[in-house]
C-alpha positions as CSV (number, residue, x, y, z in Angstrom):
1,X,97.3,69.1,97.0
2,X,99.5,67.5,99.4
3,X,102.2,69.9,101.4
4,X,105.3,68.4,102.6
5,X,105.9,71.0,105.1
6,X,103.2,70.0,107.2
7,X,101.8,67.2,106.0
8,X,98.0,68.4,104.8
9,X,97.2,66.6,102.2
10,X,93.7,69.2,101.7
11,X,95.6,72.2,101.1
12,X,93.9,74.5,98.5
13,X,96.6,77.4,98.3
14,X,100.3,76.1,98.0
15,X,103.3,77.7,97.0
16,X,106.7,76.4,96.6
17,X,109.8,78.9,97.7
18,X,113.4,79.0,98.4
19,X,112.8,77.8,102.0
20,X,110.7,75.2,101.1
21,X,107.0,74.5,100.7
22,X,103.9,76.1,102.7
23,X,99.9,76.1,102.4
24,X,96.9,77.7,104.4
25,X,97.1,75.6,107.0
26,X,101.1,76.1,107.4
27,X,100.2,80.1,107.5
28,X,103.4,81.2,105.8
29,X,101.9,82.4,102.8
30,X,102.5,86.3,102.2
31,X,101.3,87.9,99.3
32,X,104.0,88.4,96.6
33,X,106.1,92.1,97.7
34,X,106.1,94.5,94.4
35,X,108.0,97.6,96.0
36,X,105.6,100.6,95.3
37,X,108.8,102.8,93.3
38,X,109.8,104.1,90.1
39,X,111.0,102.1,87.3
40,X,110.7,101.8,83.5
41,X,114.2,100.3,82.8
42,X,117.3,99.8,83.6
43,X,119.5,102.8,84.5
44,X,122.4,103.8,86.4
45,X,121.8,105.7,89.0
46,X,124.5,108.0,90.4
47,X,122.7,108.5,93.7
48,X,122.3,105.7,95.1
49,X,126.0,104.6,94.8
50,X,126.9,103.2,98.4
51,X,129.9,105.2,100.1
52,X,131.4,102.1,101.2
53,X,131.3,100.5,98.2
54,X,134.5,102.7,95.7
55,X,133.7,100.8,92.4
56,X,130.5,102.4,92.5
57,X,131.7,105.8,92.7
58,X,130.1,106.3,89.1
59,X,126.5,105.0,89.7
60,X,125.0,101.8,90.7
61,X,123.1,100.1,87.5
62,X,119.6,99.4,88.7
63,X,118.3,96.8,87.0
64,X,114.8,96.0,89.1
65,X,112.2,97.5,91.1
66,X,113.0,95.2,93.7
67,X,116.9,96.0,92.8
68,X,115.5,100.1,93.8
69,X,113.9,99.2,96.5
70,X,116.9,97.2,98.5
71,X,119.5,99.7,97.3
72,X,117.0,102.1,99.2
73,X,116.5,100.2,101.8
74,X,119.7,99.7,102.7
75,X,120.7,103.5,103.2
76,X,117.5,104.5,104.8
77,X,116.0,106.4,101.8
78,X,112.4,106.8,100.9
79,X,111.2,107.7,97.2
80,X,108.7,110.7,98.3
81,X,105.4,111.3,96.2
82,X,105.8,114.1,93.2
83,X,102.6,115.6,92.4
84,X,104.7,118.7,90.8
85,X,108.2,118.2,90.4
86,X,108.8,116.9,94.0
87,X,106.6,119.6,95.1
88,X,104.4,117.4,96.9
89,X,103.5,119.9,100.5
90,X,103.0,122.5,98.4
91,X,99.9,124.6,99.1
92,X,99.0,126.8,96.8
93,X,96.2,128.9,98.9
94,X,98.8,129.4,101.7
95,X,101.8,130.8,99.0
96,X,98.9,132.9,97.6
97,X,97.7,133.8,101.3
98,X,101.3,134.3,102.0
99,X,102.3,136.4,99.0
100,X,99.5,138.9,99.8
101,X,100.2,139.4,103.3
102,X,103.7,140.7,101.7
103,X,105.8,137.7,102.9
104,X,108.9,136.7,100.8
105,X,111.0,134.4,102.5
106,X,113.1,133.3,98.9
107,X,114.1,137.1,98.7
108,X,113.3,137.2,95.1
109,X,111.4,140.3,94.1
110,X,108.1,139.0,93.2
């Protein structure tokens, strides 16, 4: 293939984008992004409306991952792991450890 950004006419990977073209010899070849965050379908999400924005005092309609992720991105939030309901530093031999040595820091009888 021949790549007008640079001329090569031997270039074996190529890809055509918004800025123009680029092949392995150009080096501006990234891997394609896929934001590592949940998403099924489209929703509206009341939480990340923007404060600065009022018309989306209701919810922002989120409508792609990559949609998620620059909504997130944008106000500095992180989508944390959930291994058990967002419980994701929970240790269960130091709560059990804990619970024995008679500490209860909730206040709940146990």
């Amino acid at each position: 293939m021949h790549c007008e950004n640079c001329g090569n006419d031997e270039a074996y990977v190529w890809r055509k984008t918004v800025d123009g073209e680029c092949c392995d010899a150009c080096g501006g070849l990234r891997p394609p992004w896929m934001p590592s965050l949940y998403f099924r379908q489209p929703y509206l999400d009341p939480n990340l409306a923007h404060p600065d924005r009022p018309w989306e005092k209701d919810g922002v309609l989120v409508t792609s991952k990559r949609h998620k992720a620059a909504l997130m991105r944008e106000q500095g939030l992180v989508e944390a792991g959930d291994r058990k309901h967002g419980a994701r530093n929970f240790d269960k031999s130091m709560a059990r450890s804990a619970k024995d040595q008679g500490h209860n820091p909730s206040g709940v009888p146990a």
